[in-house]
C-alpha angles and dihedrals in degrees: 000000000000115000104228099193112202102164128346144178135214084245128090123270105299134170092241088073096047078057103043085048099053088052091044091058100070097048142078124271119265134226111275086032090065093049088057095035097053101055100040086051091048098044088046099049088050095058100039082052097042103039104066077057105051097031126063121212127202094215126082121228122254124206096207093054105050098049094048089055086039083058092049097046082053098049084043098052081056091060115079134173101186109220128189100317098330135062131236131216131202093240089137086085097052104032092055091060085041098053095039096038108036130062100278091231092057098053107078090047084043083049092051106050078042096068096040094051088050092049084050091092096047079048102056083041096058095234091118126056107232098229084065093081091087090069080049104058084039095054079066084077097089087062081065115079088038089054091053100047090045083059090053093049093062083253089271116225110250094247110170089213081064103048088121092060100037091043082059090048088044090062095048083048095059101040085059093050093047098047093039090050092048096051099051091045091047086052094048107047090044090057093040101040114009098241123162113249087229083059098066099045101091103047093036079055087052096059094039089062083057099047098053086044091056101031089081096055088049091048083051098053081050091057095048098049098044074072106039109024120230091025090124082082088082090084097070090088098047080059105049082056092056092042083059087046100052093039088058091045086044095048094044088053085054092052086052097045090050088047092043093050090052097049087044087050091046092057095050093046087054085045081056082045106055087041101061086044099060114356099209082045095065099028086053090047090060096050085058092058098053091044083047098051090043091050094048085052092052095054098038106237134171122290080235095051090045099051084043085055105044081054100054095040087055089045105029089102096045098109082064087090095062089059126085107264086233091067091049104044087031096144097214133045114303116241121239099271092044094049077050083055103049085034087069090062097095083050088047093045089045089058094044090056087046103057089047078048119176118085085346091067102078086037082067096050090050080045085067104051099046087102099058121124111231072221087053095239087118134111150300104355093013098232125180138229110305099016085062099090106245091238085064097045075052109048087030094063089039096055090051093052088049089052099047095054103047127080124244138184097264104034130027119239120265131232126277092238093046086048090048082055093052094052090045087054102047100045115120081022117057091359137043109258104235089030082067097034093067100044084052088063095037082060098044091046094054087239091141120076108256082214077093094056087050096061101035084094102051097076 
């Protein structure tokens, strides 16, 4: 399968992608992806153009054949598994015939027309900016560095008494094609998006697999076909399969999409919630999301932790809402039954989460633990350095400093610099070590917004 990269990110695959790629398809370029897009069409244009002059090829070329693997590459390119931010396409099955059967110097310019011509429905449609074309005709890049090399092999014919041989030239085929492919798609993502190269390796490893499951059936049509002429077409079937297969995974990352997209609305309508309940409540709540997500970038966590941890820092004071507002805005120390009270909030949020259930499940099990001592002597289980879920030793140490440096009825704020000290002090005590520590650099850097800093005092 051939990766086709859209838009990506340095992060894992993540349903946001799949969404942000849907949206990018029906407009224009924009400016850093014309820059990537121009030069890769018009390279590749050159070379499919120049090369049937300046190479010659020892096979003749045969009409039936080319337009039977013509008629493969455009069903594949309508066949789609989205992966990550990109999209990949079953080619295999078409570019092996085409390398083995047509004259070598012939197939990127046939690739080429291939994928345009298969891009011609979501065109009409309206579902593809025209201007996108251009992507189109440079994804034919990866037919490139396999072309070549067939060149250099003498193009072989497909003979089945030499399937040894051919099997060995198949491989080489495939790692060209792979690291020509990944260079060109590391290059231009990084020109078009910005996205680190580290970014693309897993899911560009991912398709590789694919392709080198589906390449020998495509070596074997060709086989078959250097004997009985149009029996590539065999492999319609194959692909309709595969289509069945990509429209239900399609349709099943929709459904997630739709159900992410109404646990994440829910949060932030709870957010709205807990706001309107007790102002400092929500404006300190979101304070603790922009320390947390500083603080999982500093210390370089999963996509899937972050997003678990920008969610529980929105949502970690959303039990308040179960306890009496006198208690909350009480101006003066609470007394020990009432500290017994406001201490059930994490129970009270937990159960909350639960109810809403989905993703927000396991948001309202880190909830509950946002209160946990890295000492034990938390609440309310009372859990103990590493039990205690690393979302909630972040979210846990974040919310402190927030609270240290805002101002309430009943204390003044203190100073960045005295509330630096505090999490230095308490760090292997009341924090985890490295959770603080790193706090402590997003701070000094100046990583965290100092919007912060200006509404600490508002309250």
């Amino acid at each position: 399968m051939q990766q086709r990269l859209l838009d990506s990110t340095p992060h894992e695959i993540q349903e946001s992608l799949v969404q942000d790629r849907r949206g990018r398809l029906a407009r224009p370029l924009a400016g850093r992806e014309r820059r990537q897009a121009w030069p890769f069409a018009i390279g590749l244009v050159l070379i499919a153009a120049v090369l049937p002059v300046v190479a010659e090829s020892e096979r003749a070329l045969s009409w039936p054949a080319l337009i039977a693997i013509g008629l493969l590459y455009v069903v594949s390119t309508g066949i789609e598994f989205e992966v990550g931010s990109g999209s990949a396409v079953p080619s295999e099955l078409a570019l092996v015939p085409a390398l083995f059967l047509l004259p070598a110097p012939l197939v990127p310019l046939m690739v080429a027309a291939a994928l345009l011509i298969g891009d011609a429905p979501a065109l009409l449609r309206g579902r593809l900016h025209p201007e996108r074309a251009l992507t189109t005709v440079a994804y034919a890049w990866y037919s490139v560095p396999p072309t070549v090399l067939m060149l250099l092999a003498g193009e072989p014919a497909p003979r089945a008494s030499h399937v040894a041989a051919l099997a060995v030239l198949l491989a080489a085929l495939l790692a060209c094609q792979f690291a020509g492919d990944l260079a060109s798609t590391l290059l231009g993502e990084w020109i078009a998006h910005g996205v680190r190269p580290g970014a693309l390796i897993g899911p560009m490893l991912w398709v590789f697999l694919v392709d080198c499951t589906l390449a020998p059936v495509g070596l074997t049509a060709a086989i078959a076909a250097y004997e009985v002429e149009g029996a590539v077409l065999l492999l319609l079937p194959l692909m309709v399969l595969i289509a069945v297969f990509a429209r239900e995974r399609t349709n099943r990352i929709s459904g997630v999409l739709e159900l992410s997209s109404a646990y994440r609305g829910t949060a932030l309508l709870l957010g709205d919630v807990i706001e309107a309940d007790d102002w400092y409540t929500g404006s300190h709540s979101r304070d603790v999301v922009e320390l947390t997500i500083a603080v999982c970038d500093e210390l370089g966590v999963s996509e899937r932790t972050r997003q678990l941890a920008e969610l529980t820092a929105l949502l970690h004071d959303v039990g308040k809402i179960a306890i009496p507002n006198e208690i909350i805005t009480k101006p003066g120390a609470l007394t020990p039954e009432e500290r017994a009270v406001i201490e059930t909030h994490t129970v009270h949020g937990q159960r909350l989460l639960h109810r809403v259930g989905g993703a927000l499940r396991e948001v309202g099990d880190v909830v509950r633990a946002c209160h946990e001592r890295w000492d034990g002597l938390g609440y309310p289980d009372g859990t103990a350095g590493e039990a205690i879920p690393l979302v909630a030793r972040i979210v846990c140490c974040c919310d402190a400093f927030n609270a240290m440096t805002t101002d309430r009825p009943y204390r003044r704020a203190l100073t960045l610099a005295v509330a630096l000290e505090e999490l230095e002090q308490h760090a292997g005590t009341q924090f985890d070590p490295a959770v603080a520590a790193a706090l402590v650099r997003c701070v000094r850097a100046g990583s965290v917004d100092h919007a912060i800093e200006s509404r600490r005092h508002a309250a």
